[in-house]
TORPARO-483581 format. One record per residue (C-alpha): x negated, y, z negated. Coordinates in nm, 3 decimals, decimal comma. Layout:
<pts>
+---------+---------+---------+
|       x |       y |       z |
+---------+---------+---------+
|       X |       Y |       Z |
...
+---------+---------+---------+
</pts>
This chain:
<pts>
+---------+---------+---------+
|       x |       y |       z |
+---------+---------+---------+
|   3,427 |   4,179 |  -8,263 |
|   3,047 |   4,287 |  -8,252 |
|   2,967 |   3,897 |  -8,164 |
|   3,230 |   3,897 |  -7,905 |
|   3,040 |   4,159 |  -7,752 |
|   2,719 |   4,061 |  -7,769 |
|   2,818 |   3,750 |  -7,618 |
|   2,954 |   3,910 |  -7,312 |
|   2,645 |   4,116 |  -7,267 |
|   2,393 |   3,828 |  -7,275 |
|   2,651 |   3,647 |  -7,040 |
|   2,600 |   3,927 |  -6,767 |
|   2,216 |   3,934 |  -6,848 |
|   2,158 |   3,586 |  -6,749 |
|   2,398 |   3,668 |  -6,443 |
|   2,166 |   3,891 |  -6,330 |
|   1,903 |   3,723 |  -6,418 |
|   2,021 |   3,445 |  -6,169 |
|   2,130 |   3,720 |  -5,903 |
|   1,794 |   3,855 |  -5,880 |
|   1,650 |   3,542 |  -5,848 |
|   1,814 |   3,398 |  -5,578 |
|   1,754 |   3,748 |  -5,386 |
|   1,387 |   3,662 |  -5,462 |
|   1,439 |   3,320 |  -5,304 |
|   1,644 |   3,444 |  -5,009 |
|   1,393 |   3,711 |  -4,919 |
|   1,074 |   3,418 |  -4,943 |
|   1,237 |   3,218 |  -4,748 |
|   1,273 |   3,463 |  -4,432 |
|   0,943 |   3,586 |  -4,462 |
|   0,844 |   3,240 |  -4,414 |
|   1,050 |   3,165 |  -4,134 |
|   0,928 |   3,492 |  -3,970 |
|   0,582 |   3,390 |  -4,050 |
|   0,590 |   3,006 |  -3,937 |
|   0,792 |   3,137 |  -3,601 |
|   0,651 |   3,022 |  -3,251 |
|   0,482 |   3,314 |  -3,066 |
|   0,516 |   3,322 |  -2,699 |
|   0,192 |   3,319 |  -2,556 |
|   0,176 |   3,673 |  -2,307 |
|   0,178 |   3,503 |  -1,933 |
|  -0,128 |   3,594 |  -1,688 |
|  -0,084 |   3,683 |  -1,318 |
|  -0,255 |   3,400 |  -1,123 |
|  -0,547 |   3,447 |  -0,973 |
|  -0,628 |   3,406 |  -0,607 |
|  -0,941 |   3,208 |  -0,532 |
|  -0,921 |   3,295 |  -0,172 |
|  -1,196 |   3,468 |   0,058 |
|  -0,973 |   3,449 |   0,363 |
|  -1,066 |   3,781 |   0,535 |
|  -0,892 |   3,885 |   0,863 |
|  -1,005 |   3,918 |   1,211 |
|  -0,943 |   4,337 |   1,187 |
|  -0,999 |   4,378 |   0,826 |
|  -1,311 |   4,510 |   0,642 |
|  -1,323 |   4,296 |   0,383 |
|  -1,618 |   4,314 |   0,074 |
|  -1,759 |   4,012 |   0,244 |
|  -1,820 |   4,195 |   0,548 |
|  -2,197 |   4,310 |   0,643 |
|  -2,169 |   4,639 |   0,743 |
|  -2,423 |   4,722 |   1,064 |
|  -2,606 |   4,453 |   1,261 |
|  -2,922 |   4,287 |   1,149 |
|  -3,139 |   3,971 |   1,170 |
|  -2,992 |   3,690 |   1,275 |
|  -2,684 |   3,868 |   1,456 |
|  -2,554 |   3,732 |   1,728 |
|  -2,307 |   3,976 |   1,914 |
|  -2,072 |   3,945 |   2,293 |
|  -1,971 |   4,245 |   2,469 |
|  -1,735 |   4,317 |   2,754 |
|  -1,830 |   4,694 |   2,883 |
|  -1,679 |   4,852 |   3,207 |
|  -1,981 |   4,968 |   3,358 |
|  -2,045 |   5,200 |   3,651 |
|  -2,336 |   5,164 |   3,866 |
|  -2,466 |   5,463 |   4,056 |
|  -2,772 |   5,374 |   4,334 |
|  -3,002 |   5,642 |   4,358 |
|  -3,106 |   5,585 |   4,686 |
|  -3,441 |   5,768 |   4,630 |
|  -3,612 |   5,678 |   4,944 |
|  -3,546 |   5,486 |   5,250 |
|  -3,791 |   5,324 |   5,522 |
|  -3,604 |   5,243 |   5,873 |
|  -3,751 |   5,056 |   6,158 |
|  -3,629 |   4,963 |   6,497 |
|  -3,831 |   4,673 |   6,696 |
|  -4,124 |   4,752 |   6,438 |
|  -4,139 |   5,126 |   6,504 |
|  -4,043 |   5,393 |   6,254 |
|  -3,771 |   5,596 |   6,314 |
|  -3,568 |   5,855 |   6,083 |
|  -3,287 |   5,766 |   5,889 |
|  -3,151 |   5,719 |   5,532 |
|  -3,012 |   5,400 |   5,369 |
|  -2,720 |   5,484 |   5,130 |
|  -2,544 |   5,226 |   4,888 |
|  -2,176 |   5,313 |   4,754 |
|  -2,093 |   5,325 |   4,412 |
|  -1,907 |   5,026 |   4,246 |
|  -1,742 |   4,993 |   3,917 |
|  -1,702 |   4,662 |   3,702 |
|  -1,652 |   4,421 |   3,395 |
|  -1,981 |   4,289 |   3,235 |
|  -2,071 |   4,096 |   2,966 |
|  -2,372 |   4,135 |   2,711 |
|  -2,525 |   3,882 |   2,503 |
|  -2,749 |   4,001 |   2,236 |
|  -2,943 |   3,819 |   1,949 |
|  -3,112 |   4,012 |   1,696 |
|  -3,488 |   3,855 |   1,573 |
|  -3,544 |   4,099 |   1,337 |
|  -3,323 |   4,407 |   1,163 |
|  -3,479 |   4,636 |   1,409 |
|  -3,580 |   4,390 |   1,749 |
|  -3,337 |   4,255 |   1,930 |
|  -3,298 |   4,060 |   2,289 |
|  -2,979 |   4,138 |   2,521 |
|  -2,880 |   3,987 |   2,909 |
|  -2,644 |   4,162 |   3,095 |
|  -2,437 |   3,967 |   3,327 |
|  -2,274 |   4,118 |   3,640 |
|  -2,171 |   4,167 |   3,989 |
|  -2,114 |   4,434 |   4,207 |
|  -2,008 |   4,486 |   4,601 |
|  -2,210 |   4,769 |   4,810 |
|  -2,135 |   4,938 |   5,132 |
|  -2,426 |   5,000 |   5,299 |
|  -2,491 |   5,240 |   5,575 |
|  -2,728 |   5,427 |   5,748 |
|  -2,722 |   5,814 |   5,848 |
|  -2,947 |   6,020 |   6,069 |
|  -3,101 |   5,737 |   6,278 |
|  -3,160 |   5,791 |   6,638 |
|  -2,799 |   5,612 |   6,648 |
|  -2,557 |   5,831 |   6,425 |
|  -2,454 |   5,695 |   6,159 |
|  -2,458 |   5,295 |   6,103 |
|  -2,241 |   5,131 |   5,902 |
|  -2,457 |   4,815 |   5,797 |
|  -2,274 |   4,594 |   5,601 |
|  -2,153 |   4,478 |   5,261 |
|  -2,339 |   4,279 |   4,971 |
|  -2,262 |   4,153 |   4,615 |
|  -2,530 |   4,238 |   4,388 |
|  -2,626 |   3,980 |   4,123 |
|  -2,874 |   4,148 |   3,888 |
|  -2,931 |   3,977 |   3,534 |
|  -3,125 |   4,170 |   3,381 |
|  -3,306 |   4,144 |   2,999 |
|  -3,403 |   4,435 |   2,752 |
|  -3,551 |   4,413 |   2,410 |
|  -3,425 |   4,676 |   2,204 |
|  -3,560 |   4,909 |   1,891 |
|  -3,257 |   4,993 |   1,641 |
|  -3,333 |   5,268 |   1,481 |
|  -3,046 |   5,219 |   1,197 |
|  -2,958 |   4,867 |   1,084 |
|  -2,716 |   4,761 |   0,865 |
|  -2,607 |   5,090 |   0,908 |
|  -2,234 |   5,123 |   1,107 |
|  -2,369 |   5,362 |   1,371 |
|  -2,697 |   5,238 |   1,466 |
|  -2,878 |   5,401 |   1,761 |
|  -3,116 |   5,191 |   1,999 |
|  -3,395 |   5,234 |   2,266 |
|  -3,472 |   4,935 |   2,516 |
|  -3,739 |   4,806 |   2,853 |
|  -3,706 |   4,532 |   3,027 |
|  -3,687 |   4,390 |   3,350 |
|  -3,447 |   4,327 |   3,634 |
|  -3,402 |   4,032 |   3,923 |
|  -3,160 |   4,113 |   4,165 |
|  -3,006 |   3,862 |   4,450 |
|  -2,760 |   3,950 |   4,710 |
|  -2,517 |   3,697 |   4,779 |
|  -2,133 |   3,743 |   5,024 |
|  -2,429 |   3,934 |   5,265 |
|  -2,140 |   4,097 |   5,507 |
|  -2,275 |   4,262 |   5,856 |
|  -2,049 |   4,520 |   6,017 |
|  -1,985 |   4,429 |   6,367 |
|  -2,126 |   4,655 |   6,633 |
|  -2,490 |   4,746 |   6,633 |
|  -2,562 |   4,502 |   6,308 |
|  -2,454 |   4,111 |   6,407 |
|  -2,629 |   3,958 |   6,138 |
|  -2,753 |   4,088 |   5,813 |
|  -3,014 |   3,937 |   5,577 |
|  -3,098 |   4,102 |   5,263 |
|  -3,395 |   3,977 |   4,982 |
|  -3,425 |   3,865 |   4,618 |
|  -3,559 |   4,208 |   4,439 |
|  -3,646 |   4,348 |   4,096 |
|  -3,817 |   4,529 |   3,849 |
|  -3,880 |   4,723 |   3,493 |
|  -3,582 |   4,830 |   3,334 |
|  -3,488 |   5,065 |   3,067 |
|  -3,192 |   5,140 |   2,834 |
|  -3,059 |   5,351 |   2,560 |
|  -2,709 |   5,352 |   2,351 |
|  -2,561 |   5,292 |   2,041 |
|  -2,343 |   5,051 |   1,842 |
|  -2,070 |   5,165 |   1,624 |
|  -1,887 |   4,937 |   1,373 |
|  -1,529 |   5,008 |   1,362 |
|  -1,345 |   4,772 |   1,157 |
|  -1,480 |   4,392 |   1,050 |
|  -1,691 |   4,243 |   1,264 |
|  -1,576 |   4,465 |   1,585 |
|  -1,802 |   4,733 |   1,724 |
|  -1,787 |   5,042 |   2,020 |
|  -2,093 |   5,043 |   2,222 |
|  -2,211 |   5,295 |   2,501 |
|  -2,509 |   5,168 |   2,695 |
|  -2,730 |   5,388 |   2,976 |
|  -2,967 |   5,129 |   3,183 |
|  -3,230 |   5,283 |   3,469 |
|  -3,341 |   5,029 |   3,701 |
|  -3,621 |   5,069 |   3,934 |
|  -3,541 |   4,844 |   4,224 |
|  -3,660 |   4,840 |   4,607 |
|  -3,439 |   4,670 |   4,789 |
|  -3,532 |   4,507 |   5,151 |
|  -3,285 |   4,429 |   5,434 |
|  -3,290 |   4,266 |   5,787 |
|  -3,039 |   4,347 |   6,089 |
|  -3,012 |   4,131 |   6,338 |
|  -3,303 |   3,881 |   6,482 |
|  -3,603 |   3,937 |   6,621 |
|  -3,585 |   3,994 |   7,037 |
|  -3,235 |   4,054 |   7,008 |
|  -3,281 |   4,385 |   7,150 |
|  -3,212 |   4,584 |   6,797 |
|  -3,419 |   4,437 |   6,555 |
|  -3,373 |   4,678 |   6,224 |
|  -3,583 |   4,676 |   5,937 |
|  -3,492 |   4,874 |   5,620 |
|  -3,639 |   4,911 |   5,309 |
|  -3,469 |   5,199 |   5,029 |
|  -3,537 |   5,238 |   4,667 |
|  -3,188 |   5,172 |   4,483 |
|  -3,295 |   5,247 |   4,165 |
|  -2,922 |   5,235 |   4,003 |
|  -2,793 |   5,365 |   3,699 |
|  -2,574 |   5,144 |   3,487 |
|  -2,356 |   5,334 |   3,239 |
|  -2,114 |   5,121 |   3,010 |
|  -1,860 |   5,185 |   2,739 |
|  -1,742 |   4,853 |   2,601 |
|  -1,626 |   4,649 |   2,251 |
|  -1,812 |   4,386 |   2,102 |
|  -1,768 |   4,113 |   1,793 |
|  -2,018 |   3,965 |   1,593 |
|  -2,040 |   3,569 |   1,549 |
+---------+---------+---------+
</pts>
């Protein structure tokens, strides 16, 4: 009886023995298969290469102000105001009284402007503008005269006092050559009306203010001192005027412009 039973007890022993062992195998194995497992590399967003930057978008390769080497094209609606300052009137070479006024006249214009340096820059303004012209307080009444287009390209160089800055204040001089061209006489007392190339100094001030990319607000003030000279009529015809009135017109203009 006692070796019956120690029999059975060494038979469970080495069961367990065996048990315990293959547990041991079972559990190695897993951790190697956990171990020796692929891992998923983690996927990256892609990355964008491009610099595309729109034509109303501020982008970080945009320059911010203007500076050297800026070239920039404006379209302004400009009003320009004659002064009339102070007229001259003769009648078959003798003085008389009177007063030369030109009307006002509103208009597109464009402005080209290249900058040498971050503070000097070069602009031409080009535009055209029809006058009335009359004549009060003569001997006659009042006259109407006529009609011109005035053609006056005129060239400033400018002082920015901000650059690279996005509002960027400016003082200009210059000069002015005005011709009259579509020369219109009124009927009446003026048959024929001749009117002569002109000019002189000009000065400016305004601003530039860059509002998104490469677009910018400007407001622009020009003075120019001009004398204009006119003929009615020709000589012997009986009314032979001469005029001569200082124009001196103010140009004020509010327009966009885009750098190239």
């Amino acid at each position: 009886m006692t070796a019956y039973r120690s029999a059975l007890a060494a038979a469970l022993l080495a069961a367990s023995a065996f048990t315990g062992a293959a547990h041991a195998q079972a559990a190695q194995s897993a951790a190697a298969s956990y171990i020796n497992a692929p891992v998923a590399a983690p996927v990256a967003a892609p990355i964008s290469h491009s610099s595309h930057c729109g034509l109303f978008e501020t982008c970080a390769s945009t320059r911010i102000g203007l500076g050297r080497g800026d070239f920039i094209v404006r379209l302004s609606a400009i009003g320009v105001l004659p002064q009339d300052r102070d007229s001259k009137l003769w009648l078959n070479g003798a003085a008389i009284p009177g007063r030369v006024k030109a009307t006002r006249q509103a208009a597109p214009e464009f402005t080209f402007e290249y900058f040498f340096t971050d503070n000097v820059s070069v602009d031409l303004i080009a535009a055209s503008t029809r006058h009335e012209i009359a004549a009060d307080s003569t001997p006659y009444g009042h006259i109407d005269v006529g009609s011109a287009w005035v053609l006056p390209p005129t060239v400033t160089f400018a002082w920015h006092f901000r650059p690279h800055k996005r509002f960027n204040p400016y003082l200009g001089v210059g000069g002015s050559l005005t011709w009259f061209h579509n020369v219109s006489p009124a009927g009446g007392l003026v048959q024929k009306l001749n009117m002569g190339v002109t000019g002189g100094p000009a000065i400016n001030a305004g601003f530039d203010y860059q509002l998104v990319g490469n677009w910018f607000f400007n407001v622009d003030v020009k003075q120019i001192f001009m004398r204009a000279h006119a003929w009615a009529n020709d000589r012997g015809s009986g009314a032979f005027i001469k005029a001569h009135d200082s124009l001196d017109p103010t140009v004020v203009g509010m327009g966009i412009g885009y750098r190239f």
